[in-house]
N, C-alpha and C positions, 0 to 999 in steps of 0.2 A: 432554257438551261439555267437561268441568272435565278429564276423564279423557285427552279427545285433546290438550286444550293441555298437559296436563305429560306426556306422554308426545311433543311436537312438542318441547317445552324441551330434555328431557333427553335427545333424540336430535340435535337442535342440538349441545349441550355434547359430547355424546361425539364428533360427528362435526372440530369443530373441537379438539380436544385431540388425536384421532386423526391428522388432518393437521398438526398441530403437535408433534408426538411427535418424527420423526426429525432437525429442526434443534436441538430441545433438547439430544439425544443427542451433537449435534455439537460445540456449543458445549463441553458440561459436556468434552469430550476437549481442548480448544480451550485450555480455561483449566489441563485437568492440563499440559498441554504449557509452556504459558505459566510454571506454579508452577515446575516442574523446570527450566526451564531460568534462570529466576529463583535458584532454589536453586545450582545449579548456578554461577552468576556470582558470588552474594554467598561460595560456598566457595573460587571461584578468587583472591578480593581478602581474603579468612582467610590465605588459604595464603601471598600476597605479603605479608600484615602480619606473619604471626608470621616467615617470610622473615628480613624486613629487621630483627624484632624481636635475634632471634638474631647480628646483626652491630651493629647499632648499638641503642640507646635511643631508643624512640617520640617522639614529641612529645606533649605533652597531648592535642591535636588527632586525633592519630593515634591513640592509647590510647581516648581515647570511642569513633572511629569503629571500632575493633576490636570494643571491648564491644558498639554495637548490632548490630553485623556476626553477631557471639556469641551474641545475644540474638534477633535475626531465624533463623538457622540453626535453632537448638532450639524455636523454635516451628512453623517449617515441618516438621524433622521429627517433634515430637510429632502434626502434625496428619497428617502421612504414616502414623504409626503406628498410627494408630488403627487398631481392625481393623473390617474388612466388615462390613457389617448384612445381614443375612436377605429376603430380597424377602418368604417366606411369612410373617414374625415381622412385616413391614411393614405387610404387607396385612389381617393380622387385628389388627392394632393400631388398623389403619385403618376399619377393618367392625365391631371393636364398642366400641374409644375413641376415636375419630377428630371426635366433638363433642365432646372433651373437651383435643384437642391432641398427643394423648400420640403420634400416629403421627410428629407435627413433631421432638418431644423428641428421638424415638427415634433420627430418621434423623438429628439434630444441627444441627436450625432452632430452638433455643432462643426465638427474638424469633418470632420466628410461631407456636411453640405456644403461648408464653403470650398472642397477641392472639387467635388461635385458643380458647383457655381462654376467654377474658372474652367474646368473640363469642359463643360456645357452638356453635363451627365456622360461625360467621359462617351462624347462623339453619339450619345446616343444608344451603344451598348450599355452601359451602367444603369440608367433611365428604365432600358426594359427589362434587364435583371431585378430591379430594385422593385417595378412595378411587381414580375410574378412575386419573387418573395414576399412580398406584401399582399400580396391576394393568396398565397399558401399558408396565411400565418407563419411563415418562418422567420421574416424580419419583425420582431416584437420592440418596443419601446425601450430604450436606454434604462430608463425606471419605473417599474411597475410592469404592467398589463394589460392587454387592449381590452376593452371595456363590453363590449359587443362581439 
């Protein structure tokens, strides 16, 4: 009896991850689109600062708002730069430290591996959600895109 209900659970959980998989896909597209073109406005008000820099002297006002301008740019593209993670490097990170977080670290969820860490993959369920999502492509990388 024990046997058919975790085997009723865990065909539940896969089935609904399963159907849930390609609106994930869409979104995580959804918000690259959104970044870049975010990037892409705060470069176009760069480009009109340093502009008007070149003819006249900023105001104080102006001068901060370049620096964060400055300062938002170099973190979206450090965060662009990052490079692709490994789907296979994912998945066995995920199948044999994955109650330990390391599969979260890896793909660049910092605040969930380490709740994941203290859980100890959240008793175990979390660990094997996180493994299928990871082997359905659904859980993709923080930044960027699995590679393979």
């Amino acid at each position: 009896m024990k046997n058919k209900t975790l085997l009723f659970i865990l065909f539940s959980i896969f089935l609904s991850i399963s159907l849930s998989a390609a609106p994930l896909q869409n979104t995580q597209h959804v918000q690259q689109t959104n970044e870049q073109l975010e990037l892409a406005k705060l470069k176009s008000t760069q480009e009109k600062l340093m502009a008007k820099s070149t003819h006249t002297a900023l105001s104080d006002k102006e001068a901060r708002f370049l620096k964060k301008v400055n300062r938002k740019i170099e973190k979206a593209e450090r965060a662009a730069a990052k490079g692709d993670k490994s789907w296979i490097a994912a998945l066995l990170l995920s199948w044999f430290l994955g109650v330990l977080g390391v599969d979260r670290f890896y793909l660049g969820y910092t605040g969930l591996g380490i709740l994941k860490l203290l859980t100890l993959g959240g008793f175990g369920v979390w660990a094997i959600i996180d493994f299928i999502l990871i082997a359905v492509r659904s859980l993709q990388p923080k930044y960027g895109e699995y590679t393979d």
